[in-house]
matplotlib code that plots the C-alpha trace (Angstrom):
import matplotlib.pyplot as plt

x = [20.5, 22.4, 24.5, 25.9, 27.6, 27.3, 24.7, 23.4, 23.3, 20.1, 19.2, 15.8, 15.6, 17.3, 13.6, 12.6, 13.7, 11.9, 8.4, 9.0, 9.5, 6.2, 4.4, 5.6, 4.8, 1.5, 1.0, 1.9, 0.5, -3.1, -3.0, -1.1, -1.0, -4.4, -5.7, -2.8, -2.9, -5.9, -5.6, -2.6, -3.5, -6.6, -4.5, -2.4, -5.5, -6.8, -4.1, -4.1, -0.2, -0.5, -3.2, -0.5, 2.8, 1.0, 0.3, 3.7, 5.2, 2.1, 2.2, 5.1, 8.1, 7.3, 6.7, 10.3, 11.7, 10.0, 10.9, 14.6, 14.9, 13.1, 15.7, 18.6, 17.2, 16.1, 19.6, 21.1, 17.4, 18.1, 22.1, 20.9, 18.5, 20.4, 18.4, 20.4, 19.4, 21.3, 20.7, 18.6, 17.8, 16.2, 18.0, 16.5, 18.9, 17.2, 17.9, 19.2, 18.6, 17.4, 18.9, 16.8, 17.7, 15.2, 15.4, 13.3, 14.8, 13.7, 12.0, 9.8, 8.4, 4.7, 3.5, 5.5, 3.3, 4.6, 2.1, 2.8, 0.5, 0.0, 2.9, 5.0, 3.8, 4.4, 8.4, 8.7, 8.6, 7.2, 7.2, 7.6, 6.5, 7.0, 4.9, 5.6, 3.0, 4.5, 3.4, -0.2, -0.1, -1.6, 1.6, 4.8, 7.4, 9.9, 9.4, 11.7, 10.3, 10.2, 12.7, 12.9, 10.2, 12.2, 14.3, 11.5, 10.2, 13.6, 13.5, 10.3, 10.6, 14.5, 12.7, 9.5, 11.7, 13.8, 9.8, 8.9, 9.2, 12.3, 10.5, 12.3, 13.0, 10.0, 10.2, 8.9, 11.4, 14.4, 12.6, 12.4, 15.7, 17.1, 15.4, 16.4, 20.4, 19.7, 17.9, 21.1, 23.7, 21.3, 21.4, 25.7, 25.2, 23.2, 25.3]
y = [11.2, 11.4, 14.8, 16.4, 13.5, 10.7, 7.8, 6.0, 2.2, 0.9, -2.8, -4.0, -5.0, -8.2, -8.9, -9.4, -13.0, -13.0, -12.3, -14.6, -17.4, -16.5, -15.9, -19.8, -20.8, -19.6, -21.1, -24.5, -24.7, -23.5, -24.1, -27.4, -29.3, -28.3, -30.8, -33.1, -34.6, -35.5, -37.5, -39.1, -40.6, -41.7, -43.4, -44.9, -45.9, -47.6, -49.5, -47.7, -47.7, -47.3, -43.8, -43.1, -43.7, -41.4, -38.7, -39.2, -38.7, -36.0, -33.9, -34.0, -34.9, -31.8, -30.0, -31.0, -30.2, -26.2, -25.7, -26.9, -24.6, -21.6, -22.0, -21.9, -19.0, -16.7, -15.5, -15.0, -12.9, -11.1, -10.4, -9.7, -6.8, -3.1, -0.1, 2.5, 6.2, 9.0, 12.4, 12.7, 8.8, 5.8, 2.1, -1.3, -4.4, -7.7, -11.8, -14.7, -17.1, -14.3, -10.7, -6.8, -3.5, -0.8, 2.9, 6.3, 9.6, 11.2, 14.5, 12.1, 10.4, 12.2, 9.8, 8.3, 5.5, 4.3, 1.2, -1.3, -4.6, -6.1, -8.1, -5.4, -3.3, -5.4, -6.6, -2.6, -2.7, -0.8, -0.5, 2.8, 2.7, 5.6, 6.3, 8.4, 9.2, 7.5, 4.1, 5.5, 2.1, 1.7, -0.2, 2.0, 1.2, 0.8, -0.4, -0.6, -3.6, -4.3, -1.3, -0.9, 2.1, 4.4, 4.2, 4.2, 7.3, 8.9, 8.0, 9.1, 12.5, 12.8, 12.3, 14.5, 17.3, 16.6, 17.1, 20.3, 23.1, 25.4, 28.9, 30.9, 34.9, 36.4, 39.3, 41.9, 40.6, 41.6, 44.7, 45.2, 44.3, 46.4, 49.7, 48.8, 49.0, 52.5, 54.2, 52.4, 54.2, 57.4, 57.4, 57.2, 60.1, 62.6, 62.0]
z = [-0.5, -4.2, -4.2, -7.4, -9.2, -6.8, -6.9, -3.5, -4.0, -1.6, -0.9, 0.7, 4.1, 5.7, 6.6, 2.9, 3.0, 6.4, 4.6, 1.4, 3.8, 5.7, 2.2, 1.0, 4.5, 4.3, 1.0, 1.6, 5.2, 4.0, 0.0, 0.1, 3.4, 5.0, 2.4, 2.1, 5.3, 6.0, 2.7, 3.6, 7.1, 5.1, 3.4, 5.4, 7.9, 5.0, 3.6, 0.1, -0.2, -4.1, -3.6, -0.3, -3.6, -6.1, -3.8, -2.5, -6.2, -7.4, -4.3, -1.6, -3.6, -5.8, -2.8, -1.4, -4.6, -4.7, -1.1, -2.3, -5.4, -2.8, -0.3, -2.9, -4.9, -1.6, -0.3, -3.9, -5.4, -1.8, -2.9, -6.5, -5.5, -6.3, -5.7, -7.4, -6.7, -9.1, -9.2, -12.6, -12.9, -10.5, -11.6, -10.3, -10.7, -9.6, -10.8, -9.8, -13.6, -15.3, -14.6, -15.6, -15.0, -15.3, -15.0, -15.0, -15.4, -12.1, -13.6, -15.4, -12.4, -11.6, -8.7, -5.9, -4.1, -0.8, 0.2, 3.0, 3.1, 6.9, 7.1, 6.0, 8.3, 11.1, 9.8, 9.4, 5.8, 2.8, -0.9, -3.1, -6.4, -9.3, -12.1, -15.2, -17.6, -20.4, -20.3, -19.1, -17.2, -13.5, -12.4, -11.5, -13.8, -11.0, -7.6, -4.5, -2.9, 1.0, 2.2, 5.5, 6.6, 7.5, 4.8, 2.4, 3.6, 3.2, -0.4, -1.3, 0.4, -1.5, -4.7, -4.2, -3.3, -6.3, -8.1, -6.7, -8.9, -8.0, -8.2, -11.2, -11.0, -12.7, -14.8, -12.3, -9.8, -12.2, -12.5, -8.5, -7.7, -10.9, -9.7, -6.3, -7.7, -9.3, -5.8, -4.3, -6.9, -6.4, -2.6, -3.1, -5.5, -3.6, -0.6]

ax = plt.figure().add_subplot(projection="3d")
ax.plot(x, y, z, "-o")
ax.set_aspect("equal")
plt.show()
């Protein structure tokens, strides 16, 4: 991943857009239109063409409107999104209106959670998330959102090596390898 000096830039997946577009999907088909609908042919079989205008203006034209702004803002969040993996420090950079950075220094992460919700699963995606006990918060305080799986995994096993403790010399060891240079400078002695 990051080697001495040099930071790995990481995006989410292509598919990312693919799963907003079946989350607003979802949302409009069963939240929206499953009621909708029926309402407006009941309309319209009745002859109430000033009910059939209102819920034209109240519900569909706002509708139209949303899935306009959502199909504008989707490709440019997408482009906006910068996963940005250094060697002591993790950097998010997301926005389209309104742009955040956040970073963690990478010894203070203490959980890495890698979760992947059904649809995710089945796109091949998966989110990691990385806590630090400062905030004492159940939320990570950054996430890399819908990675591809693979990739993910990459990640999270880079940075929980980076975690593990790199064993330090202990005392008796400098003793060891110490006494080990005298028998050496002995044995050249004596011989």
């Amino acid at each position: 991943m990051a080697q001495e000096g040099v930071k790995v830039e990481l995006k989410p997946s292509p598919k990312m857009k693919m799963l907003y577009i079946i989350y607003v999907l979802l949302i409009v088909l069963v939240g929206i239109l499953s009621w909708c609908v029926p309402i407006t042919i009941l309309f319209i079989n009745n002859r109430l063409v000033l009910a059939l205008l209102v819920l034209l203006i109240t519900v569909y034209l706002p509708l139209g409107i949303s899935l306009t702004i959502f199909t504008y803002w989707l490709p440019r969040y997408y482009d906006s999104i910068k996963y940005i993996v250094e060697e002591d420090r993790l950097i998010v950079r997301k926005g389209v209106w309104w742009t955040s950075e956040s970073s963690i220094p990478i010894s203070k992460i203490n959980n890495v959670e890698y979760k992947q919700g059904p649809l995710q699963r089945t796109l091949g995606l998966a989110t990691l998330g990385f806590h630090t006990a400062a905030k004492g918060v159940p939320v990570p305080e950054i996430v890399f959102a819908h990675m591809d799986a693979h990739e993910a995994n990459k990640v999270r096993e880079y940075i929980l090596r980076k975690l593990r403790p790199i064993p330090k010399e202990t005392y008796e060891e400098k003793v060891l390898r110490e006494l080990n240079r005298i028998r050496e400078l002995l044995e050249k002695i004596t011989s």
